[in-house]
DOLOZA-555307 format. One line per 4 residues: number of its first residue (from 1); their letters; for each residue z negated, y negated, x of N, C-alpha, C, O, CB. Coordinates in steps of 0.2 Angstrom, whole numbers, plus 5000, padded with zeros to 4 digits. Each point is the difference from the previous one (the first is absolute). Glycine has a CB too. Layout:
<nodes>
NUM = a = Z:Y:X:Z:Y:X:Z:Y:X:Z:Y:X:Z:Y:X; ... $
</nodes>
This chain:
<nodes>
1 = xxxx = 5090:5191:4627:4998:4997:5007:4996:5005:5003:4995:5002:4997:5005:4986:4999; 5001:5014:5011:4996:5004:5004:4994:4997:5004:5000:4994:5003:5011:5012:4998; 4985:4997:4998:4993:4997:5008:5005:4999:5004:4999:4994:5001:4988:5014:5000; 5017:4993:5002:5004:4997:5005:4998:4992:5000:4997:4996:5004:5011:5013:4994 $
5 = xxxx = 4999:4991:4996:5002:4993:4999:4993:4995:4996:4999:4994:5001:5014:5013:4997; 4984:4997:5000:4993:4994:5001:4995:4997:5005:4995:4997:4999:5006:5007:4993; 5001:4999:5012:4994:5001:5007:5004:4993:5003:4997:4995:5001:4999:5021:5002; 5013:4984:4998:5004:4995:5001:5000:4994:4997:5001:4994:5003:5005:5014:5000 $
9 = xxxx = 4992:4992:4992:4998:4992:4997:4996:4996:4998:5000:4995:4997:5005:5007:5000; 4989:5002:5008:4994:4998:5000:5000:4993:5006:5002:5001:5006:4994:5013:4990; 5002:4982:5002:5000:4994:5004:4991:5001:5005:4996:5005:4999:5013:4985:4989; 4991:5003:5016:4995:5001:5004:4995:5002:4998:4998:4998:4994:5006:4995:5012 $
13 = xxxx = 4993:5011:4999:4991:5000:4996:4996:4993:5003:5002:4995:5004:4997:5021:4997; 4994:4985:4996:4992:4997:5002:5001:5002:5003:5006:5001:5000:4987:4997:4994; 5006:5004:5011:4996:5005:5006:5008:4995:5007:4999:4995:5003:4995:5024:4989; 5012:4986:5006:5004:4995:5005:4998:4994:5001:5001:4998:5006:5007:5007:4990 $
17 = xxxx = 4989:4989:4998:5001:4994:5002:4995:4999:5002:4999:4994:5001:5008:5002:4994; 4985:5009:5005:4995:4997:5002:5001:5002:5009:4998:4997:5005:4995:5004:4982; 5012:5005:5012:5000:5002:5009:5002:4990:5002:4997:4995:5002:5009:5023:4999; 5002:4983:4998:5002:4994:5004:4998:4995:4999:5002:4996:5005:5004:5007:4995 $
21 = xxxx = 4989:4994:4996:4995:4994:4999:4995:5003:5005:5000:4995:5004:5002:5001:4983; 4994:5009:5015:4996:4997:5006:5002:5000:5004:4997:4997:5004:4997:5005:4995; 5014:5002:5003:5004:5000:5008:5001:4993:5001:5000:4998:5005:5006:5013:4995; 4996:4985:4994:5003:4995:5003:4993:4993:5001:4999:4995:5004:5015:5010:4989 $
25 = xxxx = 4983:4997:5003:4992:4995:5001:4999:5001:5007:5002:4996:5005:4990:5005:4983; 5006:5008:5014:4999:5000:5008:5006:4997:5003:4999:4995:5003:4994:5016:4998; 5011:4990:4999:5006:4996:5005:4998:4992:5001:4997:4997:5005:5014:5011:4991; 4990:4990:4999:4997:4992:4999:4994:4999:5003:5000:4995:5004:5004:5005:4984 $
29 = xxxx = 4990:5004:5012:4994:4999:5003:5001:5000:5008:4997:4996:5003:4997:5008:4987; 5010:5002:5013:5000:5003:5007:5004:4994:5001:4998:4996:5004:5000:5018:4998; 5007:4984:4996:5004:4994:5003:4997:4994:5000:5002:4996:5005:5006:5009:4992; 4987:4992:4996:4998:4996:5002:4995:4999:5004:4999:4994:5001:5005:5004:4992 $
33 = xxxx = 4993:5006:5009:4995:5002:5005:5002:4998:5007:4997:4996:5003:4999:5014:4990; 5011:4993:5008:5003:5002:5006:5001:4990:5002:4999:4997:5005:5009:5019:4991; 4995:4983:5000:5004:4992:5000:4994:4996:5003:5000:4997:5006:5008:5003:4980; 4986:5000:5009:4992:4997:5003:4997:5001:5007:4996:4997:5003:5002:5004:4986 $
37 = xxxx = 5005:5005:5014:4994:5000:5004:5005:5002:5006:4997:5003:5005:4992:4999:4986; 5018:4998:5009:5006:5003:5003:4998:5004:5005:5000:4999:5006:5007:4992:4992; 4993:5014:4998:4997:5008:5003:5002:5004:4997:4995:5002:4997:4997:4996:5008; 5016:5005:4994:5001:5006:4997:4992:5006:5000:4998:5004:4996:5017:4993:5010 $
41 = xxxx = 4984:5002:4999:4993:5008:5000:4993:4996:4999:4996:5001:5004:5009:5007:5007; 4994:4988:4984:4994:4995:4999:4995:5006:4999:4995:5000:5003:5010:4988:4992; 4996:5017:5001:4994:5006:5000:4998:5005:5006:4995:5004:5001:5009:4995:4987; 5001:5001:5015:4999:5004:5004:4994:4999:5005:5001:4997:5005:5010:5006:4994 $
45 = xxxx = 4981:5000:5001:4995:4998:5004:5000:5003:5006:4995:5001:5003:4999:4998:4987; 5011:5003:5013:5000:5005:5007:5002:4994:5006:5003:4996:4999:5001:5016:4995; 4991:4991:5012:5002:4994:5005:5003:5005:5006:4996:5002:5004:4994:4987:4993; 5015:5012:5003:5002:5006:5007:5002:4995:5005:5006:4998:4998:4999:5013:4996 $
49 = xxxx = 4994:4986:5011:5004:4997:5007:4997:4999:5006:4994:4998:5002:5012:4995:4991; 4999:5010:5010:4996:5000:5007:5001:4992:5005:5006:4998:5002:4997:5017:4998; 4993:4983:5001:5001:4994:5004:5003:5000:5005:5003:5006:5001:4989:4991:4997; 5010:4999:5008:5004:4999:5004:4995:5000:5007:5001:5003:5005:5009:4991:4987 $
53 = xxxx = 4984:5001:5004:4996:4997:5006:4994:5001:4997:5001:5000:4994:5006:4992:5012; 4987:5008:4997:4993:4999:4998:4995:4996:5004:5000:5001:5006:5002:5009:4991; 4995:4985:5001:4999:4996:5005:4991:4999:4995:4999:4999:4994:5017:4996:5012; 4978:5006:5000:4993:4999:4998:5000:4994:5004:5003:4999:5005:4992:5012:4993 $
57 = xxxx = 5001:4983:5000:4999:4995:5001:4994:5000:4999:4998:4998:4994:5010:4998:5004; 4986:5006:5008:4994:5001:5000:4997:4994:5004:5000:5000:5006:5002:5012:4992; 4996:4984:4999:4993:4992:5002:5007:4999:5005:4999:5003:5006:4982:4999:4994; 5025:4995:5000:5004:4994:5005:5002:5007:5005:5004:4999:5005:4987:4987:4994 $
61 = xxxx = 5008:5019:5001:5004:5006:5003:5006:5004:4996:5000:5003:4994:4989:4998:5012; 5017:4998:4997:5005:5005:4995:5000:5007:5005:4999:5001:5006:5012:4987:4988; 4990:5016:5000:5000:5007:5003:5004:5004:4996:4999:5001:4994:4991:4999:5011; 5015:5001:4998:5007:5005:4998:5000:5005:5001:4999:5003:5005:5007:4991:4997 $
65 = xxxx = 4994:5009:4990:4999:5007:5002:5005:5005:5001:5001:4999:4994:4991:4999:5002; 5011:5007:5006:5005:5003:5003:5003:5003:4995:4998:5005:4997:4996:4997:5013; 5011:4996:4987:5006:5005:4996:4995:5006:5000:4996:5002:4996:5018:4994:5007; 4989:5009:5003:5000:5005:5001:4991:5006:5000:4998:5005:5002:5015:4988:5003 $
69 = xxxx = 4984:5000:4992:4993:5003:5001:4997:5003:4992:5002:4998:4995:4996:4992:5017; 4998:5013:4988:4996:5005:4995:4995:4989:4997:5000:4998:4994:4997:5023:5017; 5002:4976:4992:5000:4995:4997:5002:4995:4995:4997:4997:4995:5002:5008:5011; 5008:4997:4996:5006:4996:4996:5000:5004:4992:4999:4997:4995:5009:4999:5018 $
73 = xxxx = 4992:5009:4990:5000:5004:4995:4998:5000:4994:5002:4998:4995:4998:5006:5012; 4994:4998:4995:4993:5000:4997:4998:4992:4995:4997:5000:4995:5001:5009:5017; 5004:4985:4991:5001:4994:4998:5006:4999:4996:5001:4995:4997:4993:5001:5012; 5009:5007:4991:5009:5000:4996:4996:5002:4994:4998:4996:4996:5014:5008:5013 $
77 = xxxx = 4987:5005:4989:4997:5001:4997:4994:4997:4995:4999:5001:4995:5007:5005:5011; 4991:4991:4999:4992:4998:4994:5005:4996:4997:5001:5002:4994:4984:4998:5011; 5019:4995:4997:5001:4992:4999:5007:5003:4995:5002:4996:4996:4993:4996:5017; 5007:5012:4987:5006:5004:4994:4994:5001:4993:5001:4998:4994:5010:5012:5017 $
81 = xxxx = 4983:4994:4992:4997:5003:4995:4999:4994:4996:5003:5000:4995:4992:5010:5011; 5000:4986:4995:4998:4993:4998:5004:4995:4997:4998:4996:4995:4996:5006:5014; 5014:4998:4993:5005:4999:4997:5004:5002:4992:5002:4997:4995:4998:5003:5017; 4998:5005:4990:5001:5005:4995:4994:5002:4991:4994:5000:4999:5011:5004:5016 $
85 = xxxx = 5000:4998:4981:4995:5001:4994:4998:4990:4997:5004:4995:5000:4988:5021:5007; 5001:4984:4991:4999:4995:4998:5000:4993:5004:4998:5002:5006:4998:5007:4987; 5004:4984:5006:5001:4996:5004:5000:4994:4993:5001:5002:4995:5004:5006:5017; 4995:4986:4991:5001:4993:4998:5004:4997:5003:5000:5000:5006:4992:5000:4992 $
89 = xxxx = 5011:4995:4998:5002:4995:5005:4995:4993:4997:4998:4999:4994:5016:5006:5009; 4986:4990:5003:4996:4994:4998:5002:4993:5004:5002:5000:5006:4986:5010:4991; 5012:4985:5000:5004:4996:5002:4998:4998:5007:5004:4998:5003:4999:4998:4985; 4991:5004:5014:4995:4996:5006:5006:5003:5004:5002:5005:5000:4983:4994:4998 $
93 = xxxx = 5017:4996:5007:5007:5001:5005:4995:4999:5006:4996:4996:4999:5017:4999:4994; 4988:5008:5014:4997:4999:5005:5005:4994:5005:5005:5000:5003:4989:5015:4996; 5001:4979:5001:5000:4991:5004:5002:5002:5009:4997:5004:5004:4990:4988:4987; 5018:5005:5009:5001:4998:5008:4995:5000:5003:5000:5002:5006:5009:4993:4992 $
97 = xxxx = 4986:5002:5000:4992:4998:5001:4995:5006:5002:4995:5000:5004:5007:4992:4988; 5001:5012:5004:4996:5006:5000:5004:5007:5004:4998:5006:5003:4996:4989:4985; 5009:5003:5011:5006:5006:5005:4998:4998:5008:4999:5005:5004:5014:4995:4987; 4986:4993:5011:5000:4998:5006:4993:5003:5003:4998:5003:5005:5011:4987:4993 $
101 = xxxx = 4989:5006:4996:4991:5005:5002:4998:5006:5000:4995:5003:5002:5001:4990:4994; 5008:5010:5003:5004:5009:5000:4999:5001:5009:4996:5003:5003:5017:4997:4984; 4992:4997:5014:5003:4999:5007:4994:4999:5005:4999:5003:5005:5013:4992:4991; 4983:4999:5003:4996:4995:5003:4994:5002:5001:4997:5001:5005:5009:4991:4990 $
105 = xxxx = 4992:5008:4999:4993:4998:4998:4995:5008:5005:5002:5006:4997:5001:4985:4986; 4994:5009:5021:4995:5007:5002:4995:5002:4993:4997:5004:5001:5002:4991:5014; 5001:5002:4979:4996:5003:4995:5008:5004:4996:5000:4999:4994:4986:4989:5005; 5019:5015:5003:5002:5000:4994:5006:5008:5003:5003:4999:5004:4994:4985:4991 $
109 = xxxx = 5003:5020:5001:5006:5007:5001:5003:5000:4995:4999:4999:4994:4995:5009:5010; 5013:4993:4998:5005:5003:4996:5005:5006:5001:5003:4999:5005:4995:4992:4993; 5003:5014:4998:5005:5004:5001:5008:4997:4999:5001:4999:4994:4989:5009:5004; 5016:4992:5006:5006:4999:4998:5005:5004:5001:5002:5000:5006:4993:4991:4995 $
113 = xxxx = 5008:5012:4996:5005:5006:4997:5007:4996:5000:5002:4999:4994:4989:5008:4998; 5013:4993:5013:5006:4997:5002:5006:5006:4997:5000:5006:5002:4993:4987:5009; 5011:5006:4985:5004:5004:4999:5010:4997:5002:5002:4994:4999:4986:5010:4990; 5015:5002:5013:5006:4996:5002:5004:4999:4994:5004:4996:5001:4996:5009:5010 $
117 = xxxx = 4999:4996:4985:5006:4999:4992:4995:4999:4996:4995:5004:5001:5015:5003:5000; 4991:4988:4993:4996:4998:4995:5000:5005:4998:5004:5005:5000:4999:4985:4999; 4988:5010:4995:4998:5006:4997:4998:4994:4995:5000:4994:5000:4996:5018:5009; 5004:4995:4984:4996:4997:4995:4994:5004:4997:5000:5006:4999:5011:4988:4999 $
121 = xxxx = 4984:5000:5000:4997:5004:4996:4999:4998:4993:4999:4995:4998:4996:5009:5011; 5006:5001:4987:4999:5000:4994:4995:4997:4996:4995:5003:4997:5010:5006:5006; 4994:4982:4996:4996:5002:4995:4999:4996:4995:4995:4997:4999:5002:5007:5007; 5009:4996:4990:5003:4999:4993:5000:4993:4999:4998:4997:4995:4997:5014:5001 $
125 = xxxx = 5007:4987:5011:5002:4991:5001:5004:4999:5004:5003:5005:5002:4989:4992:4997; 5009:4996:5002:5008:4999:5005:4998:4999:5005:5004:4998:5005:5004:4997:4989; 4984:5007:5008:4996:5000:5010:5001:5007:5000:5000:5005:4997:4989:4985:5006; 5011:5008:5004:4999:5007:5005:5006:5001:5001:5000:5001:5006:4990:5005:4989 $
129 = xxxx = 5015:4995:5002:5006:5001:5003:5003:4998:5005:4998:4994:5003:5003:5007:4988; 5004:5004:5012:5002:4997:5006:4998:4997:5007:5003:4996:5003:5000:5003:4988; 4990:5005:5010:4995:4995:5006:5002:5005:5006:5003:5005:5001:4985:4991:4991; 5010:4999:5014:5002:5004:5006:4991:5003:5002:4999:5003:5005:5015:4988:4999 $
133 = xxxx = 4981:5006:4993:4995:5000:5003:4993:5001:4994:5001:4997:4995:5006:4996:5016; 4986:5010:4990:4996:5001:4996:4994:4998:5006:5000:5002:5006:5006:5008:4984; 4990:4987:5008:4994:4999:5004:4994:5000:4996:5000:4996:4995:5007:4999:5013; 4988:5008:4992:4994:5000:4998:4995:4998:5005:5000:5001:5006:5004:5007:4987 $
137 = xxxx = 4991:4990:5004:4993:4996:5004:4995:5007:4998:5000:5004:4995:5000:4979:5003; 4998:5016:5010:4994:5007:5001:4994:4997:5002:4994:5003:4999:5013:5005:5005; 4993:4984:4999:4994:4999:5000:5001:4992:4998:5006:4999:5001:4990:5011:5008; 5000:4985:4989:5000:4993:4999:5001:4997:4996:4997:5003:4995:5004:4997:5013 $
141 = xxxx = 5003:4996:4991:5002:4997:4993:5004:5004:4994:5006:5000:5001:4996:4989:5007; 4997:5015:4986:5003:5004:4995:4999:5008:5004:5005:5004:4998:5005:4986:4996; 4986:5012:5010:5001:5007:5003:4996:5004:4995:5001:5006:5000:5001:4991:5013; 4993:5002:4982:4997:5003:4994:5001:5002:4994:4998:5005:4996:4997:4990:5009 $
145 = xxxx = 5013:4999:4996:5004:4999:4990:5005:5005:5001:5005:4999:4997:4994:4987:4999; 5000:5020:5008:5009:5004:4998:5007:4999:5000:5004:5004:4998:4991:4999:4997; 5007:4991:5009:5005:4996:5000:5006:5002:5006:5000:4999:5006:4990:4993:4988; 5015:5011:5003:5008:4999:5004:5003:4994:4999:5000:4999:4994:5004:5012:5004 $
149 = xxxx = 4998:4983:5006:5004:4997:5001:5005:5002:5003:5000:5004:5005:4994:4990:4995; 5013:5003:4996:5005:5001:5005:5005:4993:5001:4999:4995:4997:5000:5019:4999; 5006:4988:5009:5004:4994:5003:5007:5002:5001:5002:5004:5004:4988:4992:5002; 5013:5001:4992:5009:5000:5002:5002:4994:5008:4999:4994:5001:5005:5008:4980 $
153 = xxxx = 4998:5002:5022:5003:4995:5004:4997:4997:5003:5003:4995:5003:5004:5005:4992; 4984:5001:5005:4995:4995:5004:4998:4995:4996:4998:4995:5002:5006:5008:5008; 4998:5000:4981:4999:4993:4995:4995:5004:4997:5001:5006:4999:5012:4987:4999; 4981:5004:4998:4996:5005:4997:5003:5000:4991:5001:4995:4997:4987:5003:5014 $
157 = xxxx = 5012:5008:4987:5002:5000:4994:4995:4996:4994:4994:5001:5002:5013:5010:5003; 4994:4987:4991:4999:5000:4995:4994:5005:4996:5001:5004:4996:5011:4991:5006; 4981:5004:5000:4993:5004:4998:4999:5007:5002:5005:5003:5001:4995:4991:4989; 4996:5009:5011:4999:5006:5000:4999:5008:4997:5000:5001:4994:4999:4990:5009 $
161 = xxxx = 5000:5013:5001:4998:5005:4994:4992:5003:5003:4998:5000:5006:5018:5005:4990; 4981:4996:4998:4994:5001:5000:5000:5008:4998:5003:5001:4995:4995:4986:5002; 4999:5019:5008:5002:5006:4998:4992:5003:5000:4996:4996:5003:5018:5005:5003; 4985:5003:4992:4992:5005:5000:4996:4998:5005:4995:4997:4999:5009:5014:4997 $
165 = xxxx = 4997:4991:5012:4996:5001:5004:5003:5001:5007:5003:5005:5002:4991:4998:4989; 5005:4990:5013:5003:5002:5007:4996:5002:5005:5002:4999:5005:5005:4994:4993; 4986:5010:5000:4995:5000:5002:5001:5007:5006:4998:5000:5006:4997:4993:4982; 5009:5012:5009:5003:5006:5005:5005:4997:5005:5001:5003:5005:4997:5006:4986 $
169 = xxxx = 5004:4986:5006:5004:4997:5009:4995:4998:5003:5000:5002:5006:5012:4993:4991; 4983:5000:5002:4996:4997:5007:4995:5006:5000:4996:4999:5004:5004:4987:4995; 5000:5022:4998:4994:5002:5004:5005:5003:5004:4997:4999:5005:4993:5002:4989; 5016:5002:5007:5004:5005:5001:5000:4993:5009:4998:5001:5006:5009:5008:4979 $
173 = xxxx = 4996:4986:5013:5002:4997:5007:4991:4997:5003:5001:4997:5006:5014:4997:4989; 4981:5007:5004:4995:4999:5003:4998:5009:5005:4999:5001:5006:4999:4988:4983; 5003:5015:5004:4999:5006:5003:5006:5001:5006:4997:5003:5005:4997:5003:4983; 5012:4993:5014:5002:5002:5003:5002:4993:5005:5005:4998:5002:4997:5013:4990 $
177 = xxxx = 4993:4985:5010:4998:4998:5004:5009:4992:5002:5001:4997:5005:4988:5020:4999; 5014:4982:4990:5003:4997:5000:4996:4991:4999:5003:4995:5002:5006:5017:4995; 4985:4988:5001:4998:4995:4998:4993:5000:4998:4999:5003:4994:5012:4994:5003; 4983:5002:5006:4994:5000:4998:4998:4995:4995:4996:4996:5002:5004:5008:5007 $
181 = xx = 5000:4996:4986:5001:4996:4997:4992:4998:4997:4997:5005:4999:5016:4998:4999; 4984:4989:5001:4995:4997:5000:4997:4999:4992:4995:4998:4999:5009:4998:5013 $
</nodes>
């Protein structure tokens, strides 16, 4: 019998079945993962999209800000950055009650980020998907707690995401004179 011929009747190794025993555990995990929270990309922490519309809602004044402006910009980005990397989701869902007082109330700011095609964000749940709209409070009721709401279809989704700090969007829209905020 040649080393050849013994190397050929060598049945599987340890090593072989340990490889495919963790490929097939990860598969099992990324799938069941995927299934829970029906988001093929549940890890991915990146927020890239450019809105459609921008709209400040400063004390019962709306103010639109210009696509085309060094504004928009500038608010695309912080509000991608903020999106982006770490984040929560948490069940507290924003009340018709409180959206209207969004609109209403002179004690109260919000920023709202109109997008023409649903976006998602990632975060490792079945919310956030799919929204046409993100709005954050800058001044009045939750403008302290870090908080994106978002809304499908003028319907508000199902809780929030809770991100680091929106603190560089209200100084940025104060500094550039979009909203003075109290």
């Amino acid at each position: 019998m040649t080393k050849a011929d013994t190397s050929a009747k060598r049945g599987p190794s340890i090593l072989s079945f340990l490889i495919m025993l963790v490929l097939v555990v990860g598969a099992f995990a990324y799938l069941s993962f995927t299934a829970y929270s029906r988001d093929a990309l549940w890890f991915w922490p990146y927020f890239d999209e450019t809105p459609d519309s921008i709209v400040v809602r400063c004390y019962e004044e709306k103010v639109a800000v210009p696509h085309d402006s060094q504004e928009f910009t500038e608010l695309t980005r912080l509000v991608n950055a903020q999106l982006s990397g770490d984040k929560q989701w948490q069940e507290m869902t924003l009340s018709d009650e409180s959206f209207e007082a969004y609109l209403a109330d002179p004690s109260m700011a919000v920023l709202e980020m109109m997008y023409s095609a649903p976006v998602d964000v990632h975060t490792g749940t079945a919310m956030f998907l799919s929204i046409d709209t993100l709005l954050t409070p800058l001044a009045g009721r939750f403008a302290n707690e870090n908080f994106f709401f978002g809304a499908r279809q003028e319907r508000h989704t199902g809780g929030l995401v809770h991100v680091k700090d929106t603190q560089p969007i209200k100084d940025y829209i104060n500094q550039s004179g979009l909203c003075v905020l109290k």
